[in-house]
C-alpha angles and dihedrals in degrees: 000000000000106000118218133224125196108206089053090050094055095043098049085042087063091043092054091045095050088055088042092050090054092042085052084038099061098020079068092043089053093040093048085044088056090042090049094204121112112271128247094221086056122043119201102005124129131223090261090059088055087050098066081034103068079032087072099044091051095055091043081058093052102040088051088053094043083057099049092045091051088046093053093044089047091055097045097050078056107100081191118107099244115197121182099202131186119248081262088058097245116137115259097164140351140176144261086261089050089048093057091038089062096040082214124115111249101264085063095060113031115092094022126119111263100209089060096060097071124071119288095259088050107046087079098060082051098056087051097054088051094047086055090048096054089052087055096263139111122272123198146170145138121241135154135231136180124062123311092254089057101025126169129200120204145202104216126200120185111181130165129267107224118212125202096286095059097252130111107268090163143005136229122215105191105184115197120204114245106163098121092044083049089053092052103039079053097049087050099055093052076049095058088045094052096046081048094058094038100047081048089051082047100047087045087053089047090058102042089048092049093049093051086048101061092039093069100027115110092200145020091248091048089053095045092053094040094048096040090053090051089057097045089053081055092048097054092042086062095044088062091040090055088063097057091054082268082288103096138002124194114247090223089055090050090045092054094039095048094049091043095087102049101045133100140205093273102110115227094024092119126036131184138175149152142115120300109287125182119206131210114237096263092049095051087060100045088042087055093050098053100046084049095062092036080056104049093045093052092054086050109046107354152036089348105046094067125057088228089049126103138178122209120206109201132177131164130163116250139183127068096291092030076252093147130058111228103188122180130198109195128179128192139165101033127106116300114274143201141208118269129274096217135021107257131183099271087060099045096050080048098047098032120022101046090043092056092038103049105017095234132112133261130195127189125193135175112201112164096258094071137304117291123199125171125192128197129180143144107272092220085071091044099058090039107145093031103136 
């Protein structure tokens, strides 16, 4: 059933009598200047009067179709979804855009009521927006429609159309399609969560690596350095995890970016190699970490801190499906060195921290020749986190 609105039928029937008077009008003036006699309806004026005369309302015909022809083109170059609604918030016309946006012929819309077209939570933002339009005001909200699978979101302005005497007699709903702002707002805000996460598992590291810090350390000084060069080995993690979108990051990478620091001019001193590995964002840390104590240590008391010395990083995939990381520090040609005489941090985050992350084993010798340490763990653990 169409539904009918007074005020819009008024105001389309002045609309279509004002057209009709200029299409009369002209249609005489044409009809007295074929007759060539005075006419009754205008006394004194001469054929030339009549003349200008059906030459205005000529142009007043073609300026009103310019215009409706401008209108109609306006609103179909609009990808909105314009509606024009009675005060009572039935259809009574919408666009091209609108028509899209429905996916129905006219006849299916017009005449229906527009708050119910929306979802049932959102139908009462609509009637609200139409509450303030009616008052005069501007009424807005975002709501989506469609199936999940091809969902649309929508920024939705409803405003009032004035008549003559100043007051709302209709009401125009213009919905503007946001679904690609929606998505990324969206996808920001997972972003924030995860930085969030992420900032909270760092600061956590910090702290337990402070704390560990100052439990060994036999100074201040000693603290400061060892700390300061800790954070260093996590900044430039994150560095390399930066670069895989904070997703991956590549072992050899971590491997380079870990040993940088503690490198000099003196060629062949490092070597690395392996296959390709990819490591999940907690392993590149620990990783880091690890290679960063190897490495001081080594600039302290092994392989580094002599110009004959070298340190070899290896890694291959073992089991039947490669399913399991075997890496290998190795260190030859510096002084002779011997184990520890107490656990420090460096062995405990060995021993300790990659075993109950990744599930794997770790062993860490020290034989005269160099420190050994071999690492072996499933690589599923180990590029946990990778998206």
């Amino acid at each position: 059933m169409v539904a009918h609105d007074a005020d819009a039928e008024r105001a389309s029937g002045e609309d279509t009598a004002r057209r009709r008077a200029i299409r009369e009008e002209t249609a005489r003036l044409r009809a007295l200047l074929r007759a060539g006699r005075p006419a009754g309806g205008f006394p004194g004026s001469s054929p030339a009067e009549w003349e200008a005369r059906l030459a205005t309302a000529d142009e007043l015909n073609a300026r009103l179709r310019a215009s409706e022809a401008f209108t109609a083109r306006l609103l179909a170059a609009s990808r909105d979804s314009i509606q024009v609604l009675g005060l009572d918030g039935t259809v009574q016309w919408l666009s091209e855009g609108g028509r899209a946006a429905a996916g129905l012929p006219d006849e299916a819309v017009i005449g229906t009521e527009w708050a119910a077209s929306w979802r049932d939570g959102d139908r009462v933002a609509a009637e609200v927006a139409l509450a303030a339009a009616r008052t005069g005001r501007t009424g807005r909200f975002r709501a989506p429609s469609g199936d999940r699978d091809a969902q649309h979101w929508w920024d939705v302005v409803v405003s009032a159309i004035h008549g003559p005497d100043g007051h709302p007699e209709r009401l125009l709903a213009v919905a503007r399609d946001v679904t690609e702002a929606h998505r990324a707002e969206e996808q920001q805000a997972l972003l924030m969560q995860e930085m969030a996460h992420r900032v909270k598992n760092t600061l956590a590291l910090v702290q337990a690596v402070a704390a560990q810090t100052l439990r060994n350390a036999t100074s201040l000084e000693a603290a400061m350095e060892a700390f300061n060069g800790r954070l260093m080995a996590l900044s430039d993690a994150h560095d390399v995890l930066i670069r895989g979108a904070w997703a991956e990051a590549d072992l050899a990478a971590v491997v380079a970016g870990a040993m940088a620091p503690h490198l000099d001019a003196v060629a062949g001193r490092f070597a690395a190699a392996g296959p390709p590995v990819s490591l999940g964002p907690r392993a590149v840390l620990t990783l880091s970490l690890m290679l960063h104590e190897l490495a001081t240590n080594a600039g302290k008391y092994g392989a580094l801190s002599s110009p004959a010395g070298r340190v070899a990083v290896t890694w291959v995939l073992a089991g039947d499906d490669g399913g399991v990381l075997r890496l290998c520090w190795q260190e030859s040609g510096g002084p002779p060195v011997a184990p520890p005489r107490r656990e420090g941090f460096g062995s405990r985050l060995i021993a300790r921290s990659l075993v109950h992350s990744f599930g794997g084993r770790v062993s860490l010798r020290f034989p005269p020749e160099g420190a050994v340490m071999e690492l072996e763990a499933p690589l599923a653990a180990i590029q946990d986190g990778i998206a």
